[in-house]
C-alpha positions as CSV (number, residue, x, y, z in Angstrom):
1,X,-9.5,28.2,-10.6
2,X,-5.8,28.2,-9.9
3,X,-6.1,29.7,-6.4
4,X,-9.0,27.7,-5.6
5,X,-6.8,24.4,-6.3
6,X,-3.6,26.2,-4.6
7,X,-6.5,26.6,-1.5
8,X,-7.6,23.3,-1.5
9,X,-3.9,21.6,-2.0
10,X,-2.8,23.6,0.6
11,X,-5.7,21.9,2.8
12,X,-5.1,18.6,1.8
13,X,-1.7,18.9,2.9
14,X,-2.5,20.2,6.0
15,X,-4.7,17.8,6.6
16,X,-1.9,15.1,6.0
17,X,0.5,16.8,8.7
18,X,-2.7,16.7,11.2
19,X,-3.2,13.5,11.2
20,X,0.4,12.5,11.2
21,X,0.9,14.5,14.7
22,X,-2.0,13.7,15.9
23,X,-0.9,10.2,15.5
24,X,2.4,10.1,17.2
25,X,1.5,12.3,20.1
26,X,-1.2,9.7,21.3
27,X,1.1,7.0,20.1
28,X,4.7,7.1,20.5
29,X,6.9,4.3,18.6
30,X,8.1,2.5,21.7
31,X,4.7,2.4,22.2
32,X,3.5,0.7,19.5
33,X,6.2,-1.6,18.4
34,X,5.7,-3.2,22.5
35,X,4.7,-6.6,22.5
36,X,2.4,-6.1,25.0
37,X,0.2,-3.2,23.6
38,X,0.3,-5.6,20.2
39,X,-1.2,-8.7,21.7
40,X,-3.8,-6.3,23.7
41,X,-4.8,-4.7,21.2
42,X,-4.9,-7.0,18.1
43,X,-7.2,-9.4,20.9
44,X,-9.4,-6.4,20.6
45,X,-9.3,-5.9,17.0
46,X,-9.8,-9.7,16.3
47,X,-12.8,-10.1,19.1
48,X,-14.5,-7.1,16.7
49,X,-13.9,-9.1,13.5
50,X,-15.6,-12.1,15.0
51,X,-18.4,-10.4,16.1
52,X,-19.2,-8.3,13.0
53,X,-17.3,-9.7,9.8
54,X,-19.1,-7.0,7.8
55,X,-18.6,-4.0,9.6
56,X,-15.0,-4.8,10.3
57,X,-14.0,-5.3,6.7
58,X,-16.1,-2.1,5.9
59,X,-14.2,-0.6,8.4
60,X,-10.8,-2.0,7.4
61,X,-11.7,-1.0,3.2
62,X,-12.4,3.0,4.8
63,X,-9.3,3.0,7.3
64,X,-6.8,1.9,4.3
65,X,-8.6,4.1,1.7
66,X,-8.3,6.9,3.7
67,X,-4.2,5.8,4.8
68,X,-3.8,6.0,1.3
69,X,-4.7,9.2,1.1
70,X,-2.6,10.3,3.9
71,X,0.4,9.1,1.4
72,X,0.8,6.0,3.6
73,X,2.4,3.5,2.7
74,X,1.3,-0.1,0.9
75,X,3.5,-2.6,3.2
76,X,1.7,-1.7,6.9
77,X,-1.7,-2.1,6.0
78,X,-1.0,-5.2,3.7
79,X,0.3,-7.0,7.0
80,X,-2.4,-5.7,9.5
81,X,-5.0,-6.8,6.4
82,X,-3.6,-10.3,6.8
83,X,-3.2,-9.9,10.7
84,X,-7.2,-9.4,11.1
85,X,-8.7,-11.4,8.4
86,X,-5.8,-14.3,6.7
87,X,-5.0,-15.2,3.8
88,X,-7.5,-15.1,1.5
89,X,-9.9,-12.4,2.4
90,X,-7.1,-10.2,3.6
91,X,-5.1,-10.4,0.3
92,X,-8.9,-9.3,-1.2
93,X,-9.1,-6.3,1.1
94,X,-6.1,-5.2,0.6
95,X,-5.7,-4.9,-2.4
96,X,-9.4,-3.8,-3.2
97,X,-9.0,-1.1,-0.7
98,X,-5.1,0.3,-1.5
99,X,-6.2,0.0,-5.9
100,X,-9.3,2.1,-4.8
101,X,-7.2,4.4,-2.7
102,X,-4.4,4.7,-5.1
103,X,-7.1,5.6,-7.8
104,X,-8.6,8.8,-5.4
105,X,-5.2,10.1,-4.9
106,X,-4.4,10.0,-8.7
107,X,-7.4,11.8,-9.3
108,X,-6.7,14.2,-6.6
109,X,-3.0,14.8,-7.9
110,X,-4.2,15.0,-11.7
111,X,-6.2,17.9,-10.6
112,X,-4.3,19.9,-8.0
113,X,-0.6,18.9,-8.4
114,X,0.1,17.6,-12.1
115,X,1.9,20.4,-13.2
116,X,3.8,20.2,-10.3
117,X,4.7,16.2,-11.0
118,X,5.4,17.2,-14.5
119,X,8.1,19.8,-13.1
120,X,9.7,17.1,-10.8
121,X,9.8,13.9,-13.0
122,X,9.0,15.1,-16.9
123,X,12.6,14.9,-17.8
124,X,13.2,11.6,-15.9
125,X,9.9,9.8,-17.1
126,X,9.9,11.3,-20.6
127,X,11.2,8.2,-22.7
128,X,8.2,6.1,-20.9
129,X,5.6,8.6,-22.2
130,X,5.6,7.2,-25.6
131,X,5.4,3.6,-24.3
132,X,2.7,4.1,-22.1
133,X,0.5,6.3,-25.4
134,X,1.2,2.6,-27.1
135,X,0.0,0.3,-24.9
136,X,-1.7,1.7,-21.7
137,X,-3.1,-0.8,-19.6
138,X,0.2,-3.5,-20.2
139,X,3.2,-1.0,-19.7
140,X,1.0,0.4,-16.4
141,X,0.2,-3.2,-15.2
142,X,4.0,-4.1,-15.4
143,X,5.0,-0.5,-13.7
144,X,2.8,-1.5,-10.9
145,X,4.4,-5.1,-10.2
146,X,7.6,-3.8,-10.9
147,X,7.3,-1.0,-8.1
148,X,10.9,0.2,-6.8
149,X,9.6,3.5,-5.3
150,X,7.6,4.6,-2.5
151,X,3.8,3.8,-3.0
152,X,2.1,7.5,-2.5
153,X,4.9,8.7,-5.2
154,X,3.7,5.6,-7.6
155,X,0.2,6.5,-7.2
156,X,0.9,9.9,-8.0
157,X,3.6,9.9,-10.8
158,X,0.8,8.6,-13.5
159,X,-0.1,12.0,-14.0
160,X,2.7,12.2,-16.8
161,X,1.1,9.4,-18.4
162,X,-2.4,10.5,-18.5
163,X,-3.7,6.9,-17.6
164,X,-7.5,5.9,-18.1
165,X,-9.6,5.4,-15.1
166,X,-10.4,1.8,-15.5
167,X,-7.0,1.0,-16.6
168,X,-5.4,2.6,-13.4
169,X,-7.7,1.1,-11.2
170,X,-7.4,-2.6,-12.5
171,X,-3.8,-1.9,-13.6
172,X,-3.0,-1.5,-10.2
173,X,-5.5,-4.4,-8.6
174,X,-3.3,-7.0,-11.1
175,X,0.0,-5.1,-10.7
176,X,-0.2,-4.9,-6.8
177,X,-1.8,-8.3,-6.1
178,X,1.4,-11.1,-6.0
179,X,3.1,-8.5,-3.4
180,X,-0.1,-7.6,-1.4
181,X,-0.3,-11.7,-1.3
182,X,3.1,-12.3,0.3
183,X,2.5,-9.2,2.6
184,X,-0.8,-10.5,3.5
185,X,0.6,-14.0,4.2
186,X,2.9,-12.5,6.1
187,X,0.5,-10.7,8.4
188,X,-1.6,-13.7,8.9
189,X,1.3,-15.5,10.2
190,X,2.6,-13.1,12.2
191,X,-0.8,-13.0,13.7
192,X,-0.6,-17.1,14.3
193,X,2.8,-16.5,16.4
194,X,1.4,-14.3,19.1
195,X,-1.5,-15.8,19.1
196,X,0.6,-18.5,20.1
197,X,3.1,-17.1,22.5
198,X,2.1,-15.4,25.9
199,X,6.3,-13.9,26.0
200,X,7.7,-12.0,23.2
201,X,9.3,-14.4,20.4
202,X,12.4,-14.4,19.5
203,X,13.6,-13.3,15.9
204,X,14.7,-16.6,15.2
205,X,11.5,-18.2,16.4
206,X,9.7,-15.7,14.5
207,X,12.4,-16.2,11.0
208,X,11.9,-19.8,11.6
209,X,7.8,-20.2,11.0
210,X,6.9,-21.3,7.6
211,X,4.2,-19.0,7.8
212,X,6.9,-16.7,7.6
213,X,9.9,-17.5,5.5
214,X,7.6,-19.0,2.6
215,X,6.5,-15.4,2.1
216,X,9.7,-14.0,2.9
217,X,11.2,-16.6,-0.4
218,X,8.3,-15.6,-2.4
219,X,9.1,-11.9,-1.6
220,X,12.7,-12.3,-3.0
221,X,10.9,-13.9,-6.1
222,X,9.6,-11.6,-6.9
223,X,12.1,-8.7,-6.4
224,X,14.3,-10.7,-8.2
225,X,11.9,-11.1,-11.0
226,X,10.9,-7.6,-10.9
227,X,14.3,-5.9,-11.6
228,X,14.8,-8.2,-14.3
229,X,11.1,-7.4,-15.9
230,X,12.8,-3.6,-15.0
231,X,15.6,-4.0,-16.6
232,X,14.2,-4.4,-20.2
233,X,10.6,-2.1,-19.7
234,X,12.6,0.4,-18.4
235,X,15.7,0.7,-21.1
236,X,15.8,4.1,-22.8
């Protein structure tokens, strides 16, 4: 059993690193952060929403789940979530999709790697362990909206705690929700501006859209509010 899981961790991984170069050889960065190759190809991306809701949201719930996996990060996929679809239904998807994906790669790390993320973070974590045995589902909801590190390493540093299934995966739909919101937001307004301008906008016409610096305010909120809910979870 312990070579078959060092076999199939090894895979994984090496399935990560594939997809990762296979991603920036076809696409490098100047390349995707032009404005031109944006507004081309989220006209594309849009055109296939409007013509199939269903599939595209299906689409967009599989593409994120499998990001996840990839140990992608939360933030990118939160904004193109709010790019394609707004506000609402966006904030839905996204954090439907990233809770479901989060939950697959606990799984995944509680069987293949937990030792492992015991060796790393045991000492660090330990004085949270007793917390978390007390109450479960609260101390892991405020974890998740707290946040503070990256998201495939808060997905995967559970492990220590041992957390339930169904108080991961909705631990992490509440926990996750108000930033996936002002992510979200974000997207869909960023997705009103070129919509709205044929030239590149400037940084100050883009900082200057209330679809922009609302979220941007509630953001700060929030991280304000979050190392202050740190401060006292998190004492020793």
């Amino acid at each position: 059993m312990k070579k078959i899981k060092i076999v199939l961790g090894i895979t994984y991984l090496g399935l990560v690193s594939t997809f990762l170069m296979l991603f920036f050889m076809n696409f490098s960065l100047n390349e995707i952060t032009n404005y031109d190759f944006i507004k081309t190809n989220s006209q594309f991306i849009l055109n296939l929403k409007n013509s199939n809701l269903f599939i595209s949201i299906l689409l967009t719930i599989t593409f994120i789940i499998i990001w996840v996996l990839l140990l992608g990060f939360g933030s990118p996929v939160a904004l193109l979530s709010g790019y394609i679809f707004g506000k609402w239904l966006g904030t839905i998807i996204a954090a439907f999709s990233l809770s479901i994906g989060a939950l697959m790669l606990y799984l995944i790390a509680n069987f293949f790697f937990k030792d492992f993320v015991k060796k790393k973070f045991s000492s660090k974590y330990i004085y949270l362990i007793e917390k978390f045995k007390k109450q479960e589902f609260l101390y892991f909801f405020i974890y998740r909206f707290v946040g503070g590190i990256p998201f495939f390493i808060a997905n995967i540093l559970p492990t220590l705690f041992n957390i339930k299934i169904k108080n991961y995966f909705f631990g992490t739909l509440l926990g996750i929700f108000p930033q996936i919101f002002v992510l979200v937001s974000m997207g869909s307004g960023i997705e009103k501006i070129i919509s709205n301008n044929l030239d590149k906008p400037s940084f100050y016409q883009i900082l200057g859209s209330p679809d922009i610096y609302y979220p941007i305010t509630a953001f700060i909120i929030i991280f304000l509010l979050s190392l202050f809910v740190k401060k006292f979870i998190y004492k020793k």
